[in-house]
C-alpha positions in Angstrom: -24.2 62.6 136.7 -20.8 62.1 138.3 -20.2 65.3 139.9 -23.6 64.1 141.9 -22.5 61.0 142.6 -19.6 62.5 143.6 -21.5 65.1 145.8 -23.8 62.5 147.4 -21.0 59.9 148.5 -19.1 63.0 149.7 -21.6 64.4 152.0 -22.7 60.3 152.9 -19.3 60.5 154.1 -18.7 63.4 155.7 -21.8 62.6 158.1 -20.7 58.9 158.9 -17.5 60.0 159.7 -18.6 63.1 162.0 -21.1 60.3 163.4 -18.9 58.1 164.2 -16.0 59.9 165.8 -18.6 61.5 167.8 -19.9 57.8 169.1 -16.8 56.8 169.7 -16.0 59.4 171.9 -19.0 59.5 173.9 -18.4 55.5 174.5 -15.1 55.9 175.1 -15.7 58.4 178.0 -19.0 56.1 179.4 -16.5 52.9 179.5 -13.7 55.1 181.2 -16.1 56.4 183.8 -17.8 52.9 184.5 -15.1 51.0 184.7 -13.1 53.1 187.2 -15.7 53.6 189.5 -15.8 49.4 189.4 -12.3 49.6 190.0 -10.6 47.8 187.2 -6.9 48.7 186.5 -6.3 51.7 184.3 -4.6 49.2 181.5 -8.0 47.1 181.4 -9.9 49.8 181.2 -7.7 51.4 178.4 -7.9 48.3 176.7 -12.0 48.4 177.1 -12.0 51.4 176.2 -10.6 51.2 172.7 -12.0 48.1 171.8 -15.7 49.4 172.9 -14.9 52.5 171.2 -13.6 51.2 168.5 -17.1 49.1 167.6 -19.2 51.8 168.3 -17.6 53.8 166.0 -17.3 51.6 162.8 -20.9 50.4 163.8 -22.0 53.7 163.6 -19.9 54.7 160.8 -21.1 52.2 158.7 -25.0 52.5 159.4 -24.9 55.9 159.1 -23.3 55.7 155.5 -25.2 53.1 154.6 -28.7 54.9 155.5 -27.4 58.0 154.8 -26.5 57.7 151.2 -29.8 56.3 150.1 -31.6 59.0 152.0 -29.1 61.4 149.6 -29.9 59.2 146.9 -33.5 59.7 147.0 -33.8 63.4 147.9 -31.7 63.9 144.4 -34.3 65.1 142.0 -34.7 62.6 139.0 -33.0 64.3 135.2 
């Protein structure tokens, strides 16, 4: 029973995480693009950039996981 558990948080993980870094990314990049073609200083849009990153990745990270482990939970065949 533990070595699923185990297996199911793993995995619950391993996609939030994946999910998350990949959000954070693609807002990071957005935020970079819009704010220099509004033409805001390259240390506000740094800051801007991580902080808008920074949500959308622990927002996503934490949905993801969330969903994600009770959707592992109940494809895990009942014993």
């Amino acid at each position: 029973m533990d070595d699923e558990n185990s297996t199911i948080e793993q995995r619950a993980y391993e996609m939030s995480r994946t999910s998350g870094l990949l959000a954070g990314a693609i807002t990071a990049f957005i935020a970079f693009c819009a704010f220099q073609i509004f033409g805001f200083t390259i240390a506000e849009t740094a800051t801007w950039m991580f902080a808008l990153a920074l949500m959308a990745a622990s927002g996503t990270f934490a949905a993801v996981y969330f969903v994600g482990r009770s959707a592992l939970k109940r494809q895990m065949p009942a014993t």
